[in-house]
N, CA, C and O atoms as a MOPAC input file, in Angstrom:
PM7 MOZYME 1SCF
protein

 N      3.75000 1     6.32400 1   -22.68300 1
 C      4.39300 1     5.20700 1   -22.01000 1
 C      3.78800 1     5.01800 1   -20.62000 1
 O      2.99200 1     5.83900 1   -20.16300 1
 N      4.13300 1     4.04100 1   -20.02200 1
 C      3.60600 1     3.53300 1   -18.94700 1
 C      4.40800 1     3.97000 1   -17.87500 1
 O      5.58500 1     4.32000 1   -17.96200 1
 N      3.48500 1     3.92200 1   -16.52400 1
 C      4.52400 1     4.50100 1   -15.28300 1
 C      5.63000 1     3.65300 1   -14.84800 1
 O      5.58800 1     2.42400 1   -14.89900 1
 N      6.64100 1     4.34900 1   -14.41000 1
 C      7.50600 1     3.69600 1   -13.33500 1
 C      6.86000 1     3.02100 1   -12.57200 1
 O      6.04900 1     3.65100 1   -11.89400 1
 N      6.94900 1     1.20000 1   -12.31400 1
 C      6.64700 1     0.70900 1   -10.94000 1
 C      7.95500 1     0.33600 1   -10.08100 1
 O      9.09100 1    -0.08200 1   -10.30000 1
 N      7.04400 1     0.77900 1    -8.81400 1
 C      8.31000 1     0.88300 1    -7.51100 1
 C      7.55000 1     0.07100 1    -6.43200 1
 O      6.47700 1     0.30400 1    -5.87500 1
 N      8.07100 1    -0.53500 1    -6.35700 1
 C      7.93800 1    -1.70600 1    -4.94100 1
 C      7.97000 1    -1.45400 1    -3.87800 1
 O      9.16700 1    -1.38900 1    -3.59900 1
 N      7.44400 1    -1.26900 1    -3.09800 1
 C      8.13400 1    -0.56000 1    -1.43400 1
 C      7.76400 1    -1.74900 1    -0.75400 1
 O      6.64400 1    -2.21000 1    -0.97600 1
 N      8.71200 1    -2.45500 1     0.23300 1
 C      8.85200 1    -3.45700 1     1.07900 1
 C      9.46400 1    -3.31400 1     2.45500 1
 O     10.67400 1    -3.27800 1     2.67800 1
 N      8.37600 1    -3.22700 1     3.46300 1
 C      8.44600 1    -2.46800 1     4.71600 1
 C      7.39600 1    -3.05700 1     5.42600 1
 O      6.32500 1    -3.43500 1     4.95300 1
 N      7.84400 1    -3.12500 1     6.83100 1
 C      6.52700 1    -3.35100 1     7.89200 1
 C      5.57300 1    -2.66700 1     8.66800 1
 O      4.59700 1    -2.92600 1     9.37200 1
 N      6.52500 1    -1.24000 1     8.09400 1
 C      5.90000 1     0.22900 1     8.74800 1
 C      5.01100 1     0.40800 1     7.73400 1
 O      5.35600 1     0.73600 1     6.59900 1
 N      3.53900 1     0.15300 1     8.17900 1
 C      2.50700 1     1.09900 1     7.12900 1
 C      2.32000 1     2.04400 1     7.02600 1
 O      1.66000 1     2.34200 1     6.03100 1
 N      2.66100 1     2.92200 1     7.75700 1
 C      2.18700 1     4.22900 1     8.07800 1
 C      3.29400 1     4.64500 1     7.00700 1
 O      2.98800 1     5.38000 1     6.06900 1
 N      4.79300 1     4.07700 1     7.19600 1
 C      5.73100 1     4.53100 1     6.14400 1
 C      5.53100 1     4.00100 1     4.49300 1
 O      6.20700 1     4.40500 1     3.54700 1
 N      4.69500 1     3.24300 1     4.44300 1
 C      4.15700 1     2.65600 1     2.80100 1
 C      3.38500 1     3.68600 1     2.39000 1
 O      3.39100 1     4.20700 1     1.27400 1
 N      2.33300 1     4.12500 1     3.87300 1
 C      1.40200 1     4.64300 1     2.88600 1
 C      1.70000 1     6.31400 1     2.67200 1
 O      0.86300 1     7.02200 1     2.11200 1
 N      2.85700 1     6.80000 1     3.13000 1
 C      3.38400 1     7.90800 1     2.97500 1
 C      3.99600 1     8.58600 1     1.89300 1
 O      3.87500 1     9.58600 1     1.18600 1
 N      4.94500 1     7.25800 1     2.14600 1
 C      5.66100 1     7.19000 1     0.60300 1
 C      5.08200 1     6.78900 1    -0.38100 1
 O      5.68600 1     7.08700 1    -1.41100 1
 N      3.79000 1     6.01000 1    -0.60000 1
 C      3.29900 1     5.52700 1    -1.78100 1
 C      2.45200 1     7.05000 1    -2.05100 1
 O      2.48100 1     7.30100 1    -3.25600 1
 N      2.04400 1     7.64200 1    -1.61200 1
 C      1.34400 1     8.93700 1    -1.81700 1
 C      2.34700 1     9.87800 1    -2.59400 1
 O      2.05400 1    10.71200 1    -3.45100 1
 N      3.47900 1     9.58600 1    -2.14900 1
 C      4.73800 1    11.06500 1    -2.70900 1
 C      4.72000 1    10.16000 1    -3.80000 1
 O      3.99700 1    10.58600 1    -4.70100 1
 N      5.32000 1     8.92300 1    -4.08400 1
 C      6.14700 1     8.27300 1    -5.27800 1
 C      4.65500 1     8.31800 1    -6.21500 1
 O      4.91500 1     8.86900 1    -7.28500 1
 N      3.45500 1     7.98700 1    -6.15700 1
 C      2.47400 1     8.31100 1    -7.46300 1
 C      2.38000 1    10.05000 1    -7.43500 1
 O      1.86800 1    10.50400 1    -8.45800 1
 N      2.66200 1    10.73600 1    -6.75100 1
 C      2.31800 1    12.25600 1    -7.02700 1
 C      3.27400 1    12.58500 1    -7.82000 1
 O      3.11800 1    13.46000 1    -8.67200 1
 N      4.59500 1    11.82000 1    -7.62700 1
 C      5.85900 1    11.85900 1    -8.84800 1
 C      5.56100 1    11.07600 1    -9.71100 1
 O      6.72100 1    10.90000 1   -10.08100 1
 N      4.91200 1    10.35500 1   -10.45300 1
 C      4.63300 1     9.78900 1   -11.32900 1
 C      4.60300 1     8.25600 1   -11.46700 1
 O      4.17600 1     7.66600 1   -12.46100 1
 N      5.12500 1     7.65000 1   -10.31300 1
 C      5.49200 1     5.86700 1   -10.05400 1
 C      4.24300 1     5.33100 1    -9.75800 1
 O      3.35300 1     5.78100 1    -9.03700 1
 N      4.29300 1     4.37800 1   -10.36800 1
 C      2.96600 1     3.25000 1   -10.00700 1
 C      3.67100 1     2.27200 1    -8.92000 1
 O      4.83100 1     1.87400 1    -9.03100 1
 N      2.96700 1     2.00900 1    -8.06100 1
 C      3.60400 1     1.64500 1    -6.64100 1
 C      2.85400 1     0.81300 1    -5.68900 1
 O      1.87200 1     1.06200 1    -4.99000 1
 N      3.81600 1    -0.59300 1    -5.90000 1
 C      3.24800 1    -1.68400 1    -5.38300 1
 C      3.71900 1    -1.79400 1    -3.90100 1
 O      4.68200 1    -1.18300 1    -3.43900 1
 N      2.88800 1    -2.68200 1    -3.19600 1
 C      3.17900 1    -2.88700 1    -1.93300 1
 C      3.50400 1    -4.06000 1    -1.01900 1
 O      2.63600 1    -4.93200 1    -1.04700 1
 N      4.80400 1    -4.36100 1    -0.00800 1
 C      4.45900 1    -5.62500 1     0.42700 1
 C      5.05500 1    -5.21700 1     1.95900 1
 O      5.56500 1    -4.10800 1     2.12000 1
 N      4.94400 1    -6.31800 1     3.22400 1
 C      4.75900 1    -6.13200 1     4.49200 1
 C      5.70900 1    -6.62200 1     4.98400 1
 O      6.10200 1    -6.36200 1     6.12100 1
 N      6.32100 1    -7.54600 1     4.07400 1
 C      7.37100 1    -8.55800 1     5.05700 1
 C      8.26200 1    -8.99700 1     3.62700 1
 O      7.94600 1    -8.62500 1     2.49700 1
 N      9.22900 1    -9.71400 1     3.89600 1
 C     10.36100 1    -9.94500 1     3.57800 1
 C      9.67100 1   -11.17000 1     2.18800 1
 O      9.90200 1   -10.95000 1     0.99900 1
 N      8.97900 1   -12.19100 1     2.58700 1
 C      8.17000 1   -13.33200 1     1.74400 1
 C      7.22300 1   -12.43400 1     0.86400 1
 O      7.32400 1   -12.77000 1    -0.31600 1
 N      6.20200 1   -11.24300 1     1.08500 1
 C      5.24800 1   -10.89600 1     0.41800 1
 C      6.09700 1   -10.11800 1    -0.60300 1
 O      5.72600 1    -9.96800 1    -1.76700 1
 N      7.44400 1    -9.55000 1    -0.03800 1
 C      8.04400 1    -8.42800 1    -1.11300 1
 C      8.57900 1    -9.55500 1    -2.29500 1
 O      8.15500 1    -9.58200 1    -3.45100 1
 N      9.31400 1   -10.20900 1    -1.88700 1
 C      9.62000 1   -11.47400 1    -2.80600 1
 C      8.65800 1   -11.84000 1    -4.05800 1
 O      9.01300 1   -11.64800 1    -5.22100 1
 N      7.35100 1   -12.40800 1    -3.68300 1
 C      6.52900 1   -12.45700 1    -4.50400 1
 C      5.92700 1   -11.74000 1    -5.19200 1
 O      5.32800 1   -12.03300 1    -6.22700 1
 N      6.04000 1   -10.56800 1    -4.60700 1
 C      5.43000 1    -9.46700 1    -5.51600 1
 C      6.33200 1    -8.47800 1    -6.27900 1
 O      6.00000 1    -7.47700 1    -6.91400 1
 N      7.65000 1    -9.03900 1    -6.04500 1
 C      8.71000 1    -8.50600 1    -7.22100 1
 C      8.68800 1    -9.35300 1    -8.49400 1
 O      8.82400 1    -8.83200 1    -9.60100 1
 N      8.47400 1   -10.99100 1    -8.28000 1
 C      8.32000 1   -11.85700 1    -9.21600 1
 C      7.02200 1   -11.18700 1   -10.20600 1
 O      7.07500 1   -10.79700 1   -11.37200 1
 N      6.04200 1   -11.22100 1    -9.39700 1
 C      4.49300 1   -10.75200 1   -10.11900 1
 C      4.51600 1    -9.51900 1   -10.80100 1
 O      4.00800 1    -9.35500 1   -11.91000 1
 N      5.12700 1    -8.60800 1   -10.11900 1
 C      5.08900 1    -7.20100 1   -10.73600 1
 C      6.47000 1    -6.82800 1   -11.49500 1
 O      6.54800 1    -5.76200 1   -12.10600 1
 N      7.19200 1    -7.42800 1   -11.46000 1
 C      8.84600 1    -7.05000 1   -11.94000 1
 C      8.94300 1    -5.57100 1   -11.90900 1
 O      9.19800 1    -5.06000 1   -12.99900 1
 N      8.76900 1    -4.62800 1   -10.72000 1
 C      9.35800 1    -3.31800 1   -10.94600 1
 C     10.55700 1    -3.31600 1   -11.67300 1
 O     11.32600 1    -4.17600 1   -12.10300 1
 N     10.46900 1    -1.80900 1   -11.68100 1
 C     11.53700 1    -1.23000 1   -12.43100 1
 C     12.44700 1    -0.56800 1   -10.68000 1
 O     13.57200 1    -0.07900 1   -10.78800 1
 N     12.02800 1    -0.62800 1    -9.79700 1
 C     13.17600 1    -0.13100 1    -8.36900 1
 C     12.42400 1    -1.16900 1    -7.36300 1
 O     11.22800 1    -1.44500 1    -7.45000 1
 N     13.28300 1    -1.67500 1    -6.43700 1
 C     12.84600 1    -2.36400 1    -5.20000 1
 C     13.14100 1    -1.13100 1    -3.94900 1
 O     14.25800 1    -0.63800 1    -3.79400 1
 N     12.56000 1    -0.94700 1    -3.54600 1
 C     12.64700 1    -0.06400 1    -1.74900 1
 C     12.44200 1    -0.55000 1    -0.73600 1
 O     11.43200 1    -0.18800 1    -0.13200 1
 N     13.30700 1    -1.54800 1    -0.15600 1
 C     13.44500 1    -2.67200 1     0.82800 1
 C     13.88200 1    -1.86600 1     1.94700 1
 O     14.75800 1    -1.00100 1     1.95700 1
 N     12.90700 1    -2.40800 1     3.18700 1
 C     13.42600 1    -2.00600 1     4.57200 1
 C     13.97400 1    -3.41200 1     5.01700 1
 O     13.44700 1    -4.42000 1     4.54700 1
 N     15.23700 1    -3.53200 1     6.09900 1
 C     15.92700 1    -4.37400 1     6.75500 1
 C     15.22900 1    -5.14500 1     7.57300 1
 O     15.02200 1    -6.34700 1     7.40300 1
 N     14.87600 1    -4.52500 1     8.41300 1
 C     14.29400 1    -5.01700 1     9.85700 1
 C     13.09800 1    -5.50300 1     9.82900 1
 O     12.35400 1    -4.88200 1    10.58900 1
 N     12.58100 1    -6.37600 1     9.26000 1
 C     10.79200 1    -6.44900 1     9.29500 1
 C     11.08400 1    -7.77500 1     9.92700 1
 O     11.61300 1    -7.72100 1    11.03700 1
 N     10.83100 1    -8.97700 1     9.41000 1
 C     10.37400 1   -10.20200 1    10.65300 1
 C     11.60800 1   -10.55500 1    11.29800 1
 O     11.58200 1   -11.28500 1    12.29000 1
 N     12.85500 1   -10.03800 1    10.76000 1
 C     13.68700 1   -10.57000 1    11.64600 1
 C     14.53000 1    -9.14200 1    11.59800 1
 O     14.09800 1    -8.15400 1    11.00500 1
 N     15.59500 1    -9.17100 1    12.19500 1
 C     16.20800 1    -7.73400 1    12.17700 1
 C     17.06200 1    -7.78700 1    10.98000 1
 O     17.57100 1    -6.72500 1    10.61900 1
 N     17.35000 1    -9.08800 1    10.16400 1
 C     17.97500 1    -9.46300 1     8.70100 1
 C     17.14300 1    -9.31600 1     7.48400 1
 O     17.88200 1    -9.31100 1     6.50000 1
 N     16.14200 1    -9.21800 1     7.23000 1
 C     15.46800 1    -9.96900 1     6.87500 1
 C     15.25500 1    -9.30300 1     5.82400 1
 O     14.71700 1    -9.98500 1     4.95200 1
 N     15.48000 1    -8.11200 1     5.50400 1
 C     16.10200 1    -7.24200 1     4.03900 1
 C     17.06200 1    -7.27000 1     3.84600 1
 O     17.32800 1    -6.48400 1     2.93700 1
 N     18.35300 1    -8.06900 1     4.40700 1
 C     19.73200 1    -8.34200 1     3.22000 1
 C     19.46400 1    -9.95100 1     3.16700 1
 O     20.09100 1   -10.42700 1     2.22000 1
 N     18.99800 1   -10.57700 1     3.62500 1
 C     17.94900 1   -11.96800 1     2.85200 1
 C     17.04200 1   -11.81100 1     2.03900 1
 O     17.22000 1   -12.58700 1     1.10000 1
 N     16.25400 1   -11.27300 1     1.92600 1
 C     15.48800 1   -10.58900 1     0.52600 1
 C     16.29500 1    -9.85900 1    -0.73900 1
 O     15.95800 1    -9.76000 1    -1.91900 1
 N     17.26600 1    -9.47300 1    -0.17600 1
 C     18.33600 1    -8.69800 1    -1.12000 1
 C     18.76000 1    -9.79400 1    -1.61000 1
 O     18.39000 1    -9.97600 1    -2.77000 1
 N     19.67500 1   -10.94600 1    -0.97100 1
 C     20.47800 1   -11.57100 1    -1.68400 1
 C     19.59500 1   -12.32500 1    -2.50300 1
 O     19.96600 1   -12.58300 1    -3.64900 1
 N     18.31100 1   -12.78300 1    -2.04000 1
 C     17.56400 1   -13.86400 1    -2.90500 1
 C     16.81000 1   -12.84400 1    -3.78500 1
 O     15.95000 1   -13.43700 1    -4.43700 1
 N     16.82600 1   -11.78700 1    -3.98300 1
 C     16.59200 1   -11.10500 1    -5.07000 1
 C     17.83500 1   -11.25100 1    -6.63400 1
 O     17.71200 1   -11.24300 1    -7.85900 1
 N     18.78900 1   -11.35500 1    -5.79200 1
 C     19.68200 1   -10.87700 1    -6.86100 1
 C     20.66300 1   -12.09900 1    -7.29300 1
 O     21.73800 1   -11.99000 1    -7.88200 1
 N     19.86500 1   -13.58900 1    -6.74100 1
 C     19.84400 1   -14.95000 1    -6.90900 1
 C     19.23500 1   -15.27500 1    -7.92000 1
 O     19.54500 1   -16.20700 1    -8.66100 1
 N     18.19600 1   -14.44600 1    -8.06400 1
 C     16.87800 1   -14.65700 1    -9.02300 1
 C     17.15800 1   -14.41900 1   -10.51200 1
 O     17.55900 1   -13.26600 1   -10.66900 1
 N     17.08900 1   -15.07800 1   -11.61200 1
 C     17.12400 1   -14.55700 1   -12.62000 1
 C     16.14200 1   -13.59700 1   -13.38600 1
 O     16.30600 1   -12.94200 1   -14.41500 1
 N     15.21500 1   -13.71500 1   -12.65800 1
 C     13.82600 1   -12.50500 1   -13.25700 1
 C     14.02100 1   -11.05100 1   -12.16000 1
 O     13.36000 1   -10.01400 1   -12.10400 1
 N     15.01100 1   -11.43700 1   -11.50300 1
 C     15.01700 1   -10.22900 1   -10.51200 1
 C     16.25100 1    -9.70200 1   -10.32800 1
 O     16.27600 1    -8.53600 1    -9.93300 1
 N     17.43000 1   -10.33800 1   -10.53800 1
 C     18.81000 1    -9.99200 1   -10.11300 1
 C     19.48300 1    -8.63700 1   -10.99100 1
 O     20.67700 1    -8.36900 1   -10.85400 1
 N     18.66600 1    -7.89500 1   -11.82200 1
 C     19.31500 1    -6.69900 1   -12.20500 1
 C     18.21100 1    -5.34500 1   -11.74500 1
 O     18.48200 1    -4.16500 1   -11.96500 1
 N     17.38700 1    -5.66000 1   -11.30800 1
 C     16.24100 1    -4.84300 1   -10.59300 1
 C     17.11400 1    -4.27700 1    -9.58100 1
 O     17.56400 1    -4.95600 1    -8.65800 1
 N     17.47400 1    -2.45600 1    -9.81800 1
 C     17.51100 1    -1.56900 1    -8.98200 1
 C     17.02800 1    -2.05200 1    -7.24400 1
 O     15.86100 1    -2.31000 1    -6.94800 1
 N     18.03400 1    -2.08900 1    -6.38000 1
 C     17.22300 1    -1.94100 1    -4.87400 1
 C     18.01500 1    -0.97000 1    -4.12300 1
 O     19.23600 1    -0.99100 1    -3.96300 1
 N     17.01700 1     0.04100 1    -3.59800 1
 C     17.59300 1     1.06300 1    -2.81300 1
 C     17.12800 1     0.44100 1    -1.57100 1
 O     16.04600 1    -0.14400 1    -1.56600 1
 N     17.92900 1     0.52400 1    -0.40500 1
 C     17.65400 1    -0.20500 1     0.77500 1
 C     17.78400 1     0.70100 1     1.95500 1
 O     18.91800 1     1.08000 1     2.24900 1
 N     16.27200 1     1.28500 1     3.00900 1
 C     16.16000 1     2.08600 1     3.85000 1
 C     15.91500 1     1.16200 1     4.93000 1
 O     15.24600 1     0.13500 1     4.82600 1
 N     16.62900 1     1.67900 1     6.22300 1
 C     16.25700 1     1.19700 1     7.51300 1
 C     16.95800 1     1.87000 1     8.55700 1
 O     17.83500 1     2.71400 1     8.37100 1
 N     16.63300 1     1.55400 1     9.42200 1
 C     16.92900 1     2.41500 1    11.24300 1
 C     18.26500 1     1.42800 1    11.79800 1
 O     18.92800 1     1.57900 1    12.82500 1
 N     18.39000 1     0.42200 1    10.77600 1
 C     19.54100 1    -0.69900 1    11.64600 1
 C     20.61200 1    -0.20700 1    12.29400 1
 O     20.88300 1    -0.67800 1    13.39900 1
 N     21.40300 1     0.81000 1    11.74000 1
 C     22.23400 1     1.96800 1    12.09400 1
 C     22.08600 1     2.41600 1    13.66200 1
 O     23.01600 1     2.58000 1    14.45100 1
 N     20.83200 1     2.55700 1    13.89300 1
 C     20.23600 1     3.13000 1    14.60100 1
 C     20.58400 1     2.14000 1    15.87300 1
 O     21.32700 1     2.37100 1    16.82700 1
 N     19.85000 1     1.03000 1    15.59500 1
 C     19.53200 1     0.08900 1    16.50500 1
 C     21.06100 1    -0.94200 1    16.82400 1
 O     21.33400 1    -1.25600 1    17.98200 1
 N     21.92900 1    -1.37100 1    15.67100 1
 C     22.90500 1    -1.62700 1    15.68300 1
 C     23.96500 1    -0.88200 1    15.20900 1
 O     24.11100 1    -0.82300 1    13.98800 1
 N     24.75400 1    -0.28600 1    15.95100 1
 C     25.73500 1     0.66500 1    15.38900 1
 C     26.96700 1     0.47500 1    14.71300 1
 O     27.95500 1     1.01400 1    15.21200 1
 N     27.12300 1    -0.29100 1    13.51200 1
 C     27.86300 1    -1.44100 1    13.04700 1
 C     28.11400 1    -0.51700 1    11.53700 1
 O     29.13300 1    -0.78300 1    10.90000 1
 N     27.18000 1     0.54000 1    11.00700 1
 C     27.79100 1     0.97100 1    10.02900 1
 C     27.33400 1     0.11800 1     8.71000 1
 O     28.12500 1     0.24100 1     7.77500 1
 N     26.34500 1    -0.61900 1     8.49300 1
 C     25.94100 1    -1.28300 1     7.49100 1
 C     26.62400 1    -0.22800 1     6.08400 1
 O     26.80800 1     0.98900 1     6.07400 1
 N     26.82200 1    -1.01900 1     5.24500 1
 C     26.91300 1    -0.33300 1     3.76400 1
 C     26.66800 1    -1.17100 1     2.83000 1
 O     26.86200 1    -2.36800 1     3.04200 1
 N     26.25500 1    -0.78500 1     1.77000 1
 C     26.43900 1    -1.87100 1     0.51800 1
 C     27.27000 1    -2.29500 1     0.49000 1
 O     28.24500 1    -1.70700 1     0.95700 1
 N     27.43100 1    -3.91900 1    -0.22700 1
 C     28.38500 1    -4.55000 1    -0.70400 1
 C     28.00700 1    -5.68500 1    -1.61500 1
 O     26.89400 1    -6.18100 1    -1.43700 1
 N     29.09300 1    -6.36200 1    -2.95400 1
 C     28.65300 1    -7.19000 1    -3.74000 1
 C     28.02500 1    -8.73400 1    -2.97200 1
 O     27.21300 1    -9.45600 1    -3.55000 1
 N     28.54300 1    -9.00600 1    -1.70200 1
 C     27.88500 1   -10.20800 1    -1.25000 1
 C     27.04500 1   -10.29200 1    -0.20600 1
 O     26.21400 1   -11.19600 1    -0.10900 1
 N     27.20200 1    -9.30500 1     0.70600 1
 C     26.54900 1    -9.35500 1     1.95300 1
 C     24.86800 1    -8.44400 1     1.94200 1
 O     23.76400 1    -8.57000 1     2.47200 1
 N     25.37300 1    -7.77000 1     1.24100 1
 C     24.74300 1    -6.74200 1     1.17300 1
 C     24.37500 1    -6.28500 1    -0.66800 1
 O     25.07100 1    -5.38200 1    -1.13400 1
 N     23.78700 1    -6.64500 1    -1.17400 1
 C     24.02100 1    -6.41400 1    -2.92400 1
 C     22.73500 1    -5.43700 1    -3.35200 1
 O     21.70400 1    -5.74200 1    -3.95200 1
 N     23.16500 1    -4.17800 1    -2.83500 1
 C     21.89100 1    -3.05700 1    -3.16600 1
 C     22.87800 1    -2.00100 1    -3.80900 1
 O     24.08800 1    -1.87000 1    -3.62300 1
 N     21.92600 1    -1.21300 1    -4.70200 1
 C     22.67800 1    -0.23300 1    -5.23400 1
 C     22.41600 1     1.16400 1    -4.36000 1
 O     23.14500 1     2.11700 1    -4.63700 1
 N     21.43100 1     1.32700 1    -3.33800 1
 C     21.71100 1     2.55900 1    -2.80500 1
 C     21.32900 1     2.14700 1    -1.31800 1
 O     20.81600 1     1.03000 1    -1.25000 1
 N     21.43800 1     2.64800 1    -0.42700 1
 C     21.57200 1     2.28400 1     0.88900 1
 C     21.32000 1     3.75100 1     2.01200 1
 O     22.26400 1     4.49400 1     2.27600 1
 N     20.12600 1     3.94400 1     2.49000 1
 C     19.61200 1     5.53100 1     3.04000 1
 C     19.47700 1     4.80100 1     4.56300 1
 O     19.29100 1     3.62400 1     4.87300 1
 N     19.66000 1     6.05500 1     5.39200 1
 C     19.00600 1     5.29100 1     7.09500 1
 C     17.67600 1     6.42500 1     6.88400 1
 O     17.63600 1     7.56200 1     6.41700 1
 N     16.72200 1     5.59200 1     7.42100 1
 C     15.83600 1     6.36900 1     7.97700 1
 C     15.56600 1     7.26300 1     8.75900 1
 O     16.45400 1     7.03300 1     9.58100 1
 N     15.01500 1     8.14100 1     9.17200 1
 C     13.88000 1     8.48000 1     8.35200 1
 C     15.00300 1     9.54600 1     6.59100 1
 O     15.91500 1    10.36900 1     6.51800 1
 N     14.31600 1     8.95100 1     5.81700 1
 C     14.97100 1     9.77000 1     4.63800 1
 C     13.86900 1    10.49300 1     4.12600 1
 O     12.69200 1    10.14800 1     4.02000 1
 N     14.47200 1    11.62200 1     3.80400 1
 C     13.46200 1    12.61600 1     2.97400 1
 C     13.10200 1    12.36200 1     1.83400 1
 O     13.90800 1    12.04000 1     0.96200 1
 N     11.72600 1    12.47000 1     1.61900 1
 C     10.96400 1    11.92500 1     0.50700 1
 C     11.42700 1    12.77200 1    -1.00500 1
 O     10.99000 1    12.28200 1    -2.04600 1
 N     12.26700 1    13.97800 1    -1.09500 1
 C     13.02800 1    14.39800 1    -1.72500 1
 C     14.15100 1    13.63500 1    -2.33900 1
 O     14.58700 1    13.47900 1    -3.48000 1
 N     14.45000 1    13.22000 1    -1.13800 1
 C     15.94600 1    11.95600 1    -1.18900 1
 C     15.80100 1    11.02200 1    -2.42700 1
 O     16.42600 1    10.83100 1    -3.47000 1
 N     14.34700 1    10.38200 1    -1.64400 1
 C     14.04800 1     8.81800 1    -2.14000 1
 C     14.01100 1     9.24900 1    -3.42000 1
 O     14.93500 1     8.95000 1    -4.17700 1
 N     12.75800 1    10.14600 1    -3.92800 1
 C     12.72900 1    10.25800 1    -4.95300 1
 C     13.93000 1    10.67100 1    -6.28800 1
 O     13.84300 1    10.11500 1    -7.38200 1
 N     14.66300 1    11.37300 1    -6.08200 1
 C     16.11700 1    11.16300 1    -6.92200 1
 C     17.08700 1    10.30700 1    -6.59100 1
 O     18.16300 1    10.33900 1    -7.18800 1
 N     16.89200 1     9.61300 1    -5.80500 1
 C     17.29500 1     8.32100 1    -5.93900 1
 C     16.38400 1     7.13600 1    -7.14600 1
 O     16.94200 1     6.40600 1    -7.96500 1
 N     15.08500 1     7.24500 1    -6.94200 1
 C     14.12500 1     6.70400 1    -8.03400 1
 C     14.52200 1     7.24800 1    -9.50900 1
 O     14.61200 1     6.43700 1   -10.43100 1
 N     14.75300 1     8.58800 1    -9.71800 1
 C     15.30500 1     9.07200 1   -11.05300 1
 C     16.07000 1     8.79000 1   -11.38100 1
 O     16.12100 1     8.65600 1   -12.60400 1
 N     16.95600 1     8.55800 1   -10.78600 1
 C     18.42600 1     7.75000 1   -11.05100 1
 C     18.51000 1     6.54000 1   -11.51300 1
 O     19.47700 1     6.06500 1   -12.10700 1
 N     17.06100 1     5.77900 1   -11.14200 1
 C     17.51000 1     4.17200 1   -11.24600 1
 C     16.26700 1     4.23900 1   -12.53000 1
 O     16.43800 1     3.70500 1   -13.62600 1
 N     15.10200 1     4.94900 1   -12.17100 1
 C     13.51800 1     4.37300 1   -12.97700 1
 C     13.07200 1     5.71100 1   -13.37800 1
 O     11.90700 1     6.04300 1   -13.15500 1
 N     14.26500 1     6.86300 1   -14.20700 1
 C     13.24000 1     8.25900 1   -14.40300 1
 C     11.38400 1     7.98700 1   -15.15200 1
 O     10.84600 1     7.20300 1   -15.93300 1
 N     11.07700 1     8.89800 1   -14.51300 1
 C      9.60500 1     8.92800 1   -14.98700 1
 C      9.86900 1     9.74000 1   -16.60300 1
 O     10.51500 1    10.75900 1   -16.85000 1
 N      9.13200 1     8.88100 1   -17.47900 1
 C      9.27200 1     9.60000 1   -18.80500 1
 C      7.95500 1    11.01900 1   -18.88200 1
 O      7.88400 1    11.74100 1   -19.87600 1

């Protein structure tokens, strides 16, 4: 069978290309996008099997706008999204999932351990 593909959608490269190194050493084939518009399109193109959306990239929203118009989408709206970011950090407001505001199934602050991510990925896309 074919690999797990996992999406990672982030503006931190240094954090793509970190995590894209752990998630193929676990077995995921692992696409990449920079901003909130490139992750979009390249969930359409690639239809992973997990989305890994960061918040904060062109605007400090701009991953629970990608979230919701993900899950607007009919080629996309049952696609796994685990959603990492520092917003916590920066706004101390306590973000969490939720069915409207927020419509992700797992929700990590950064920095998360690449241990983390990855059984979080088993959970949603085990590698056969």
């Amino acid at each position: 069978m074919s690999a797990k593909k996992v999406l990672l959608v982030d503006d931190d490269r240094e954090f793509i290309e970190a995590n894209k190194l752990v998630l193929e050493g676990s077995g995921y084939e692992v696409f990449t996008a920079y901003d909130g518009e490139g992750g979009k399109k390249k969930a359409l193109e690639v239809k992973p099997h997990v989305i890994v959306l960061d918040v904060m990239m062109e605007t400090n929203e701009a991953g629970f706008e990608v979230a919701r118009w993900l899950r607007s989408e009919e080629a996309t709206a049952k696609i796994p999204i685990i959603m990492l970011t520092g917003i916590n950090q920066e706004f101390p407001l306590n973000f969490d999932k939720d069915e409207v505001w927020l419509p992700v199934d797992e929700f990590f602050e950064k920095p998360v351990e690449p241990e983390k991510l990855i059984e979080a990925l088993k959970d949603k896309a085990p590698v056969e």
